[in-house]
KOLTOR-596011 format. One record per atom (N, C-alpha, C, O): atom name; residue number from 1; x, y, z. Coordinates in pm, whole numbers, plus 50000, padded with zeros to 5 digits. Each point is the difference from the previous one (the first is absolute). Example, Ala and Ser with C-alpha at 12.3 -4.5 7.8 and 13.67 -1.06 7.14 Angstrom:
2
N|1|51319|49431|50780;
CA|1|49911|50119|50000;
C|1|50090|50120|50000;
O|1|50104|49998|50066;
N|2|49861|50107|49862;
CA|2|50082|50119|50006;
C|2|49923|50109|50073;
O|2|50051|50111|50017;
This chain:
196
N|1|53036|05324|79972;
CA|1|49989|50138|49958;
C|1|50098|50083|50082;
O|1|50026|49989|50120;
N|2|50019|50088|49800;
CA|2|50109|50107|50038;
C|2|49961|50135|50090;
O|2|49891|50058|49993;
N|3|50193|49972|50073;
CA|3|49964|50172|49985;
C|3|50040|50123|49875;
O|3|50105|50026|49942;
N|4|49764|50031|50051;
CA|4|50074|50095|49892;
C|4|49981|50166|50067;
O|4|49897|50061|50029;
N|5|50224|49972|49979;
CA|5|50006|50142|49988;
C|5|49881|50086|49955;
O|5|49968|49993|49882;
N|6|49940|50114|50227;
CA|6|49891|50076|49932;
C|6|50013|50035|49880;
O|6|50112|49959|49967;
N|7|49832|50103|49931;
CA|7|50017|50046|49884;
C|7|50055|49936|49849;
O|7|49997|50051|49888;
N|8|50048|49830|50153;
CA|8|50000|49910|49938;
C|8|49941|49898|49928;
O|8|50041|49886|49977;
N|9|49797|50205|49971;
CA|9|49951|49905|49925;
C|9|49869|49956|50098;
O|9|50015|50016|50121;
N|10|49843|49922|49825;
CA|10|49930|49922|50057;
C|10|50014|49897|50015;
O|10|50086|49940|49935;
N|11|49821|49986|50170;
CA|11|50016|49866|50030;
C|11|50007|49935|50169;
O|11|49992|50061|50107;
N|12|50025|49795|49867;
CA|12|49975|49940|50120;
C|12|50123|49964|50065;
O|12|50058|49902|49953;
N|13|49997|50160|50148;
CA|13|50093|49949|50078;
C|13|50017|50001|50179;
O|13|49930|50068|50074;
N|14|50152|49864|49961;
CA|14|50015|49887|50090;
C|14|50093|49986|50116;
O|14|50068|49897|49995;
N|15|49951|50173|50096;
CA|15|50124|49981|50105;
C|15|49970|49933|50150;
O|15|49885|49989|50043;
N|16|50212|49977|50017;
CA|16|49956|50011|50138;
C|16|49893|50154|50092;
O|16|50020|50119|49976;
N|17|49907|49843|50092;
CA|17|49944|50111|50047;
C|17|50109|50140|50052;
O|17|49992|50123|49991;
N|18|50130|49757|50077;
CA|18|50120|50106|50088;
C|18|50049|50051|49899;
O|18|50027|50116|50031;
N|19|50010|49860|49826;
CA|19|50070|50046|49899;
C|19|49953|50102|49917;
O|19|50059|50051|49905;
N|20|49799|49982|50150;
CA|20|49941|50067|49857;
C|20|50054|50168|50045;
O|20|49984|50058|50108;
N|21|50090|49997|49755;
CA|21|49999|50121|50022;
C|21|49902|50086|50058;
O|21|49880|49972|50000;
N|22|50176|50151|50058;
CA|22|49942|50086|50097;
C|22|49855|50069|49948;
O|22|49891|49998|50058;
N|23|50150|50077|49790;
CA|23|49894|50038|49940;
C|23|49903|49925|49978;
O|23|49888|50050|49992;
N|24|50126|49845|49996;
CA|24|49899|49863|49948;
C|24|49935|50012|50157;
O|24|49906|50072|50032;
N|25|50149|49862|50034;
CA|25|49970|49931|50110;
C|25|49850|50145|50098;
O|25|49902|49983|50073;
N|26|50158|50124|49876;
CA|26|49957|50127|50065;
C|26|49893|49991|49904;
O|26|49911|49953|50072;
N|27|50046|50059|49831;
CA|27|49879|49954|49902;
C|27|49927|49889|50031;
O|27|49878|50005|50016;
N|28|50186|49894|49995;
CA|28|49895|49894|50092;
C|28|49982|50006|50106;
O|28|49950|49897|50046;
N|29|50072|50196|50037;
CA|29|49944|50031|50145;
C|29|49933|50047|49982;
O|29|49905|49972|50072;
N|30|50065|50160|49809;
CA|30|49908|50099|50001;
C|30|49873|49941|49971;
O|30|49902|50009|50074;
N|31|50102|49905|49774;
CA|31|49897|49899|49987;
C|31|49924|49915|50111;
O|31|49878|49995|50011;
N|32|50224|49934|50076;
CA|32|49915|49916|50091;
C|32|49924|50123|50145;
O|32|49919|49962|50085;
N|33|50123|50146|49905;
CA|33|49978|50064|50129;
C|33|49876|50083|49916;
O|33|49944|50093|50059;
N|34|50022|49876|49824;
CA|34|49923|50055|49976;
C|34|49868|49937|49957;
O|34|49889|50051|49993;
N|35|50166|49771|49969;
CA|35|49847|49934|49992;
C|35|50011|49940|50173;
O|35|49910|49918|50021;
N|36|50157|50101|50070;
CA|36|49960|49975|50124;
C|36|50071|50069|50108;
O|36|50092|49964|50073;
N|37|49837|50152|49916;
CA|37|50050|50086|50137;
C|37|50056|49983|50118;
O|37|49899|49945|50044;
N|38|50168|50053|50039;
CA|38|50096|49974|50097;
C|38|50043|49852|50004;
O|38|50004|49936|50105;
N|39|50019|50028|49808;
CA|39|50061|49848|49946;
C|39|50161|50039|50048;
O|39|50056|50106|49970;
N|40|49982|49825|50082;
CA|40|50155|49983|50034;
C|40|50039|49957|49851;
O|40|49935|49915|49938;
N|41|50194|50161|50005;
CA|41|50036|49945|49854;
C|41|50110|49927|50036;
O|41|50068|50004|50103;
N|42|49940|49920|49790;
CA|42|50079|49858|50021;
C|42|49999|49860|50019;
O|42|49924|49963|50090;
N|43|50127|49968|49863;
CA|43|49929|49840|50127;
C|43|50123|49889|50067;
O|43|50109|49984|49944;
N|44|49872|49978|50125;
CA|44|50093|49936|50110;
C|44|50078|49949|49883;
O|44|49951|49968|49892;
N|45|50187|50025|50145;
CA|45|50135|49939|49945;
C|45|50027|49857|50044;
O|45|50103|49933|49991;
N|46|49787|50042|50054;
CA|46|50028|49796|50048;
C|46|49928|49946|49890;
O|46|49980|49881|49978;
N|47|49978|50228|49949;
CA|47|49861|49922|49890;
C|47|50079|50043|49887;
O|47|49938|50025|49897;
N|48|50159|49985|50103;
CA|48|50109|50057|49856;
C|48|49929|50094|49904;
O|48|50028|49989|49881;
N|49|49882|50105|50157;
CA|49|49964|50081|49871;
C|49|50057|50021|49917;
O|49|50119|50024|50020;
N|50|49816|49979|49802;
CA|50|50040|50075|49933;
C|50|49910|50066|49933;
O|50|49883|49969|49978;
N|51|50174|50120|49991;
CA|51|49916|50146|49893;
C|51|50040|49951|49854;
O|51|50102|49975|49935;
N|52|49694|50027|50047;
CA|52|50025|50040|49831;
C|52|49878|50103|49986;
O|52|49899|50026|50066;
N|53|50176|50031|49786;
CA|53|49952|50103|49974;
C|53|50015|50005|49855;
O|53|50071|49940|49920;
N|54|49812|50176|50070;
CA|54|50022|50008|49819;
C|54|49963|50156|49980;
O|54|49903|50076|50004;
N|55|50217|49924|49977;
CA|55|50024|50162|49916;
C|55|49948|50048|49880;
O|55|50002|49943|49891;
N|56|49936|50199|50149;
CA|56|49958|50056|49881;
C|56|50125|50089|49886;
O|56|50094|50077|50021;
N|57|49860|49877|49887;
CA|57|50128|50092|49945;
C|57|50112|50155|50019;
O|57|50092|50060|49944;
N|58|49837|49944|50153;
CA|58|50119|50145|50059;
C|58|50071|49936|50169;
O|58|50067|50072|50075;
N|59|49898|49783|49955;
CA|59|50067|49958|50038;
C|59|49904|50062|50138;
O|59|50076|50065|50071;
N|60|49850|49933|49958;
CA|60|49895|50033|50149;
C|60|49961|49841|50003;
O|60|50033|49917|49915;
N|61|49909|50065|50173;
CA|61|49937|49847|50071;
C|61|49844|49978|49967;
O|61|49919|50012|50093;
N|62|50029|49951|49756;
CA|62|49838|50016|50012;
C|62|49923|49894|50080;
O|62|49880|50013|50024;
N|63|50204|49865|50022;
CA|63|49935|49910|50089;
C|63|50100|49928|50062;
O|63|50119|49991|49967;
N|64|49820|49954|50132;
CA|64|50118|49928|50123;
C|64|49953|49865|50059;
O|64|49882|49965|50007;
N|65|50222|49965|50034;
CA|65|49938|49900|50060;
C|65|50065|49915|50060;
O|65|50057|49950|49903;
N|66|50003|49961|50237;
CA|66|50069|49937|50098;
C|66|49945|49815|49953;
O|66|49899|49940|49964;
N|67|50213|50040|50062;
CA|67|50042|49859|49948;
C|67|50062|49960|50160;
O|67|50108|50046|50036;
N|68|49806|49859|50056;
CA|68|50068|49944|50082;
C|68|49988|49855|50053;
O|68|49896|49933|49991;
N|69|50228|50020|50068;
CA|69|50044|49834|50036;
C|69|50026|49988|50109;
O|69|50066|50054|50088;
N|70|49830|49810|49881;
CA|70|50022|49918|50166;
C|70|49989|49849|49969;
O|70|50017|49956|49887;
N|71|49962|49990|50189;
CA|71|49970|49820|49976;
C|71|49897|49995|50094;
O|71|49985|50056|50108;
N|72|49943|49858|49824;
CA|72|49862|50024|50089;
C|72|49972|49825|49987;
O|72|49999|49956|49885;
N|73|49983|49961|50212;
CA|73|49982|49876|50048;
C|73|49839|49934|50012;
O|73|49918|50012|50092;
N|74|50070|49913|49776;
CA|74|49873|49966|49949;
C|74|50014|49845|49998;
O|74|50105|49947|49964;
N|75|49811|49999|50066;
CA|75|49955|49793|49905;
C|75|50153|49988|50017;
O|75|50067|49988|49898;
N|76|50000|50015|50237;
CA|76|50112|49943|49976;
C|76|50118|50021|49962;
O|76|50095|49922|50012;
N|77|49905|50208|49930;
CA|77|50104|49997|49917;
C|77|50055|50158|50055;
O|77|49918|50052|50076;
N|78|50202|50029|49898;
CA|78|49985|50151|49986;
C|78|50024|50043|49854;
O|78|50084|49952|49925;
N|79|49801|50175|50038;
CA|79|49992|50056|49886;
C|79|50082|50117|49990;
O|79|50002|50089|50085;
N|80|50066|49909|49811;
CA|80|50066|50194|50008;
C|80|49899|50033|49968;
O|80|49946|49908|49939;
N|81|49980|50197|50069;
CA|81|49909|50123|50001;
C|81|50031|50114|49949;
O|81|50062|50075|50075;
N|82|49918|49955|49838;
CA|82|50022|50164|49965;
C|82|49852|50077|49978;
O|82|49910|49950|49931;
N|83|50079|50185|50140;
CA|83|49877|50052|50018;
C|83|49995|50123|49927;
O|83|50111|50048|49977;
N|84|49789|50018|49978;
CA|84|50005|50135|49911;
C|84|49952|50087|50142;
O|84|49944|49933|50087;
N|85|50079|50235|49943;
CA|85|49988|50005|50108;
C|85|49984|50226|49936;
O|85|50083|50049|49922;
N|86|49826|50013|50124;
CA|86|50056|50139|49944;
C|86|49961|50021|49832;
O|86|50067|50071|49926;
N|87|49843|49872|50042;
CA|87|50043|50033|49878;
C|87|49848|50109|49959;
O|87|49882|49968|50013;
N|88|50177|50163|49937;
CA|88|49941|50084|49971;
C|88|50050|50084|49856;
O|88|50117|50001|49964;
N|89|49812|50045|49987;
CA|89|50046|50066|49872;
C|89|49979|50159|50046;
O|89|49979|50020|50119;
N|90|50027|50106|49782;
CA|90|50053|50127|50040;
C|90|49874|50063|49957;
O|90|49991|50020|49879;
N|91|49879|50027|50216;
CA|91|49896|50049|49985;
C|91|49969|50079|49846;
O|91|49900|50007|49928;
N|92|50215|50039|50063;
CA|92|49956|50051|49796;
C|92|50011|49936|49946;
O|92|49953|50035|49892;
N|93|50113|49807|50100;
CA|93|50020|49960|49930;
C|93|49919|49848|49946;
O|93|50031|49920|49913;
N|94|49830|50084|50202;
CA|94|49953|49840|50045;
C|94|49898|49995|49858;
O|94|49951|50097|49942;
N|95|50040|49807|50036;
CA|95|49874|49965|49891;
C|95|50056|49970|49869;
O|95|49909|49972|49922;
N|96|50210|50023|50023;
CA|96|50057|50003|49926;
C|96|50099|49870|49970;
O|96|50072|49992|49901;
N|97|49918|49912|50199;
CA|97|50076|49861|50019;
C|97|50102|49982|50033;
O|97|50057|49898|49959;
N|98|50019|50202|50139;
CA|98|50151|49983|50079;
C|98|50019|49917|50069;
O|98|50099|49926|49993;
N|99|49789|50064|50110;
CA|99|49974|49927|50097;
C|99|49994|49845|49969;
O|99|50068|49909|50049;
N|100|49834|50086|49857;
CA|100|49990|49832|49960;
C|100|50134|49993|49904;
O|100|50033|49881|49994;
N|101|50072|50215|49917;
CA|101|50133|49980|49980;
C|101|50080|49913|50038;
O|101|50054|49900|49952;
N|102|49948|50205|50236;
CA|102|50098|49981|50098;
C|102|49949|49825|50057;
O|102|50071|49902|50020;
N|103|49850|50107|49988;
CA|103|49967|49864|50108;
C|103|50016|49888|49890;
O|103|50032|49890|50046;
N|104|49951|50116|49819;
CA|104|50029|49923|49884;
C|104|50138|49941|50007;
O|104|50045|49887|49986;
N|105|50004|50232|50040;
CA|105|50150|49966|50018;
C|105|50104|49986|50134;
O|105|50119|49979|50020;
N|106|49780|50040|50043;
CA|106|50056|49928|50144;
C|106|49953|49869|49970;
O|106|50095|49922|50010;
N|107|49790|50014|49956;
CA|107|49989|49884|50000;
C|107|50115|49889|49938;
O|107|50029|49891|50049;
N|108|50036|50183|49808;
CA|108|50068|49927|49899;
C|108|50132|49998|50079;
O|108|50086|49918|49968;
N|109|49934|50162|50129;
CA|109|50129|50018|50087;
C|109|50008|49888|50066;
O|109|50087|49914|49995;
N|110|49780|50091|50092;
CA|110|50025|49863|50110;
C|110|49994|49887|49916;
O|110|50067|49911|50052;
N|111|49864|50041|49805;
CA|111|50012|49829|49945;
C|111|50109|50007|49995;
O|111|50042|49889|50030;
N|112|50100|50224|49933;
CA|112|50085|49954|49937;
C|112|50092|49997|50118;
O|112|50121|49994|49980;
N|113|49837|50009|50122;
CA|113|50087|49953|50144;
C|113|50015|49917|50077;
O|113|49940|49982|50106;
N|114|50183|49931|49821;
CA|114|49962|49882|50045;
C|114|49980|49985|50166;
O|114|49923|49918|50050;
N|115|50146|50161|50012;
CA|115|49959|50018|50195;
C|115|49875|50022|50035;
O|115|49947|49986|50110;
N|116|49994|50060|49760;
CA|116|49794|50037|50071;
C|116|49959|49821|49912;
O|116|50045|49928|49911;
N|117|49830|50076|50202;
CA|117|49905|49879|49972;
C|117|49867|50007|49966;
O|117|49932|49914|49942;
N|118|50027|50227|50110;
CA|118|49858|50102|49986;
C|118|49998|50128|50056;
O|118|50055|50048|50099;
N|119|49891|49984|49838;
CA|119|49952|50184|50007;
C|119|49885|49953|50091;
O|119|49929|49902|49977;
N|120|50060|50206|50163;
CA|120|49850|49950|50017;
C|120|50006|50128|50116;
O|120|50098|50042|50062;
N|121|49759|50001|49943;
CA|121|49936|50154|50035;
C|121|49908|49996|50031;
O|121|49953|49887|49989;
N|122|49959|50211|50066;
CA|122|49877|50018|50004;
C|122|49986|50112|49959;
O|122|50102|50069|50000;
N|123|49750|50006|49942;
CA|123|49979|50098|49957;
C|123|49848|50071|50019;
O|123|49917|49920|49957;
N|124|50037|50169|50078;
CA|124|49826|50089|49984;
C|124|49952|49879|49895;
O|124|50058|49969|49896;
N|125|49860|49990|50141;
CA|125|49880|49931|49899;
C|125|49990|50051|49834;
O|125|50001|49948|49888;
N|126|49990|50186|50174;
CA|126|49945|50100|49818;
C|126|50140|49969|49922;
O|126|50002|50004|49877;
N|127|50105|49967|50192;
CA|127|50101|50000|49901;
C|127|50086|49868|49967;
O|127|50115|49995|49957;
N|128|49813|49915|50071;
CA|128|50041|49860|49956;
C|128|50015|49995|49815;
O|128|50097|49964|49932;
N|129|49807|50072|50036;
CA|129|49986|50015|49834;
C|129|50113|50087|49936;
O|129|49993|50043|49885;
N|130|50115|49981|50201;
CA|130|50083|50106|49945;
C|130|50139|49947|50025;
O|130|50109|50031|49952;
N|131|49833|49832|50183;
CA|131|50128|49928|49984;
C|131|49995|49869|49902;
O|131|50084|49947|49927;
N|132|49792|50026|50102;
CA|132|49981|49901|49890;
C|132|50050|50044|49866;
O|132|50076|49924|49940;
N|133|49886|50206|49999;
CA|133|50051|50020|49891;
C|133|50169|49993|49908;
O|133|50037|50008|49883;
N|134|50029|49973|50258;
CA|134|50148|49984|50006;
C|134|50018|49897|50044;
O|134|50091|50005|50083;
N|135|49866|49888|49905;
CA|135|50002|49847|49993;
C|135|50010|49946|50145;
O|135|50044|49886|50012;
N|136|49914|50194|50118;
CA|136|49982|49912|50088;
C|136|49851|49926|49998;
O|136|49912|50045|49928;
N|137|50069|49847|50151;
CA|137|49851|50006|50070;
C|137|49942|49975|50119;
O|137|50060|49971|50103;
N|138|49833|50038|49886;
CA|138|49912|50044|50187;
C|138|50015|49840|50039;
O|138|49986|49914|49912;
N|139|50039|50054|50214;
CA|139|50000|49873|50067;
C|139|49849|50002|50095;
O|139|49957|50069|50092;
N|140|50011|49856|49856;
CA|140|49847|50015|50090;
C|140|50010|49988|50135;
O|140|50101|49941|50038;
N|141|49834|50093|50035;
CA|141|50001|49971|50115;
C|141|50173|49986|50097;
O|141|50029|49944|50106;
N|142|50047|50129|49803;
CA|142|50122|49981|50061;
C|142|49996|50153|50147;
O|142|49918|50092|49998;
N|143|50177|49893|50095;
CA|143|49996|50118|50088;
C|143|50150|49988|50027;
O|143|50051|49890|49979;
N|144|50026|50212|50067;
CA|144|50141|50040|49988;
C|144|49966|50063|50123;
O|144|49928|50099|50011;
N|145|50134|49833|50092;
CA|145|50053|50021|50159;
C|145|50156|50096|50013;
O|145|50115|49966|50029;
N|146|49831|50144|49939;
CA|146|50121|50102|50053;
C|146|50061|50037|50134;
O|146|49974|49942|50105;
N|147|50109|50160|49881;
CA|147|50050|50014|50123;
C|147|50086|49893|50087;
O|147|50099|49947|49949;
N|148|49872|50031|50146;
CA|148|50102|49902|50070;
C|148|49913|49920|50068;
O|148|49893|50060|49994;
N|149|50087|49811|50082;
CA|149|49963|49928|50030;
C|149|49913|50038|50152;
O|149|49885|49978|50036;
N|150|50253|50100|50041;
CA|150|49920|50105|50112;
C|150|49889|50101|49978;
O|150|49896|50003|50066;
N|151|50124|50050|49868;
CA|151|49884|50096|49942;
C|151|50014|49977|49828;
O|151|50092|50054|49937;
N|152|49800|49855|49993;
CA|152|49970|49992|49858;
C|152|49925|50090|49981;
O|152|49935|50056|50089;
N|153|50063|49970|49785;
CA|153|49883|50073|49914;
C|153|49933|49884|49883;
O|153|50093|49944|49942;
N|154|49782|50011|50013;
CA|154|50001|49945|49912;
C|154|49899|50081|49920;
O|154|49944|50096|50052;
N|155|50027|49863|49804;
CA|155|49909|50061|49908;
C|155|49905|49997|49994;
O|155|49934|50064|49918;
N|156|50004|49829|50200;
CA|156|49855|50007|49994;
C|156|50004|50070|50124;
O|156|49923|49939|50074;
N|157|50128|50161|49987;
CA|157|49981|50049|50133;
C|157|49858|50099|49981;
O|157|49980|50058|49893;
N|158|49960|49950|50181;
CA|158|49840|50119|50040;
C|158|50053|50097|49925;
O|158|50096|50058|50050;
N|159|49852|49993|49795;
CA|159|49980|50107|49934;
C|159|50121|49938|49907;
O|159|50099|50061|50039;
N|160|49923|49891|49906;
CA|160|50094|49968|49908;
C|160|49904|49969|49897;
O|160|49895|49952|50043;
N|161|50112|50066|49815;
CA|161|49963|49952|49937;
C|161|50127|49923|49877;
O|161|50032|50078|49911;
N|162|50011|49830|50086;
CA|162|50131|50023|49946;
C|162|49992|49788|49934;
O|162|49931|49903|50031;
N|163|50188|50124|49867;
CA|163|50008|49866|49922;
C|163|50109|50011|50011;
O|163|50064|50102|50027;
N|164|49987|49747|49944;
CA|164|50117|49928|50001;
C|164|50065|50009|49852;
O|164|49897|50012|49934;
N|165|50175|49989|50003;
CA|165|50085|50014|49887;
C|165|50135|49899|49988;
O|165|50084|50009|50090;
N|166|49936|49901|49808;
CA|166|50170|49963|50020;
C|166|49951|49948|49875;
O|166|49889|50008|49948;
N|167|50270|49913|50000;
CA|167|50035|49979|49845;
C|167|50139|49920|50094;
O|167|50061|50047|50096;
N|168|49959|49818|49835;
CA|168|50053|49894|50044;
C|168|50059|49972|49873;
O|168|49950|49997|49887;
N|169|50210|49976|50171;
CA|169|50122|49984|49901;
C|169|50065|49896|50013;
O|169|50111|49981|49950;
N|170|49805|49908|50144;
CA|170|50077|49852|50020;
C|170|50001|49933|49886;
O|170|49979|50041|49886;
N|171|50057|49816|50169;
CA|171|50026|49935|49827;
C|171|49884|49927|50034;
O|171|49978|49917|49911;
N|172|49920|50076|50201;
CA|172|49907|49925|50009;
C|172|49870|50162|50045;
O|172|49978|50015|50120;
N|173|49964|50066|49799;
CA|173|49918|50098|50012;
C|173|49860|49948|50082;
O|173|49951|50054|50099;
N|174|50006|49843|49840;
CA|174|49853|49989|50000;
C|174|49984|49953|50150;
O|174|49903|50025|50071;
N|175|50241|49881|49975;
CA|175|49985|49959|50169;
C|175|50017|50128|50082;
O|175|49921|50042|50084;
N|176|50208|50021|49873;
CA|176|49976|50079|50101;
C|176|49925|50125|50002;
O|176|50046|50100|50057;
N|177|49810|49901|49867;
CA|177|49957|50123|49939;
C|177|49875|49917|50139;
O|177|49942|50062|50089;
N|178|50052|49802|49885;
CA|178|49890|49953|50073;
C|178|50021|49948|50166;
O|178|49917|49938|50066;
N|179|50251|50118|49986;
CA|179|50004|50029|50074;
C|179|49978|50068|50081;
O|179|49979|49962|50115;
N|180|50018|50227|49824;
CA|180|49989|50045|50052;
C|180|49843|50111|49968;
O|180|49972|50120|49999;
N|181|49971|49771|49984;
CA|181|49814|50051|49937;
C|181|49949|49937|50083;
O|181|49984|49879|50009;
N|182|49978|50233|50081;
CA|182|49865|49961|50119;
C|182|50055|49979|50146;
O|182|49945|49945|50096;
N|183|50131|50093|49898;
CA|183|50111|49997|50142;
C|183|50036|50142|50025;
O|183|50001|50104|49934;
N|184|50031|49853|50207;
CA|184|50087|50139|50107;
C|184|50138|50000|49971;
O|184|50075|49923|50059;
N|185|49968|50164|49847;
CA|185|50161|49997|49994;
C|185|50086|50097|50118;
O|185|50002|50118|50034;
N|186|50058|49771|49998;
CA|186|50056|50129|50134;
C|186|50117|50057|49940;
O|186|50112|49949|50005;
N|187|49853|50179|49928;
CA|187|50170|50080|49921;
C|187|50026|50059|50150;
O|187|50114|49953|50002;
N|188|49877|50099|50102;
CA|188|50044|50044|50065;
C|188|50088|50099|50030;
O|188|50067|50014|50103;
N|189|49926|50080|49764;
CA|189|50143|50144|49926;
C|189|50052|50047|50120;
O|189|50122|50016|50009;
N|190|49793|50013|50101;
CA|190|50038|50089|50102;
C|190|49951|50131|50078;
O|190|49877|49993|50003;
N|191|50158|50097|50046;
CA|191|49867|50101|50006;
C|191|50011|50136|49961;
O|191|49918|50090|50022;
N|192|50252|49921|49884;
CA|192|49996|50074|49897;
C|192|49923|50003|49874;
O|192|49924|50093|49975;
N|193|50098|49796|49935;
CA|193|49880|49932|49858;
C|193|49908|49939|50061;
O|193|49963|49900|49938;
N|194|49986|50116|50157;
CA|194|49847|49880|50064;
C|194|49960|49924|49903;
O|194|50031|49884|50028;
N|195|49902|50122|49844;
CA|195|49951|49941|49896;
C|195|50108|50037|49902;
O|195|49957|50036|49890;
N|196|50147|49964|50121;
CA|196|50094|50008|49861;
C|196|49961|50177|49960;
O|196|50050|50053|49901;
């Protein structure tokens, strides 16, 4: 997916995080500083962000959402990883299906890459059914070891209530889906994205 020029129409598009025009980029700050108050906007550049977004037809930002990579070292092997990270839609505009849109189509982004191997996240409990609905699913008992190895964060930490999420694009799904179901994955993002 391309970048398109504001005003240009609705729809879903796609840049590096560093690339996204100013107006855009200033709209998705406003969004994230507004479903999480003193949130530092942005996310570390070792994790290659990118921004997608899907424009409402006058070319404003009705939902947003961070796409980021790492390789994360599982059963042996290392996985590329790509994580959904930020993703919020535009308080007038929620209830209406942007959101499950956008993440629809982040998903169809990462199968068709051949460098990703799985999408994989964690998310609030209440909203698993919303990723499920965009074709990921919950890994039972899976937990995602953030942060860095010196100081982690993981998802089952005291007051978390939170699920595991991914969608697997190998040519062998079902192994490595049952790799990483019921295990400590150490993504380790850093202590900018702690959990992606």
């Amino acid at each position: 997916m391309s970048t398109v020029p504001p005003g240009r129409g609705s729809g879903v598009i796609g840049c590096a995080e560093a690339d996204l025009p100013a107006g855009l980029a200033r709209q998705v700050a406003e969004l994230e500083d507004a479903a999480w108050p003193g949130a530092e906007p942005g996310h570390d550049p070792a994790l290659a962000p990118r921004a997608l977004l899907l424009l409402a037809t006058d070319g404003t930002v009705a939902a947003s959402l961070a796409l980021l990579f790492k390789e994360i070292p599982l059963a042996g092997r290392a996985y590329r990883a790509a994580g959904l990270s930020a993703v919020v839609t535009r308080p007038a505009l929620r209830g209406r299906g942007l959101g499950g849109r956008l993440v629809a189509a982040a998903r169809a982004e990462l199968a068709a890459d051949p460098a990703v191997d799985l999408a994989l996240f964690s998310c609030d409990r209440p909203l698993a059914a919303f990723y499920e609905a965009a074709g990921f699913d919950v890994l039972p008992g899976t937990v995602l070891v953030g942060g860095t190895p010196e100081d982690p964060l993981a998802t089952d930490e005291p007051g978390f209530d939170k699920v595991v999420l991914a969608a697997f694009f190998t040519g062998d799904p079902d192994r490595d889906r049952a790799a990483f179901t019921g295990v400590r994955v150490p993504l380790h993002p850093g202590n900018t994205d702690r959990l992606w």
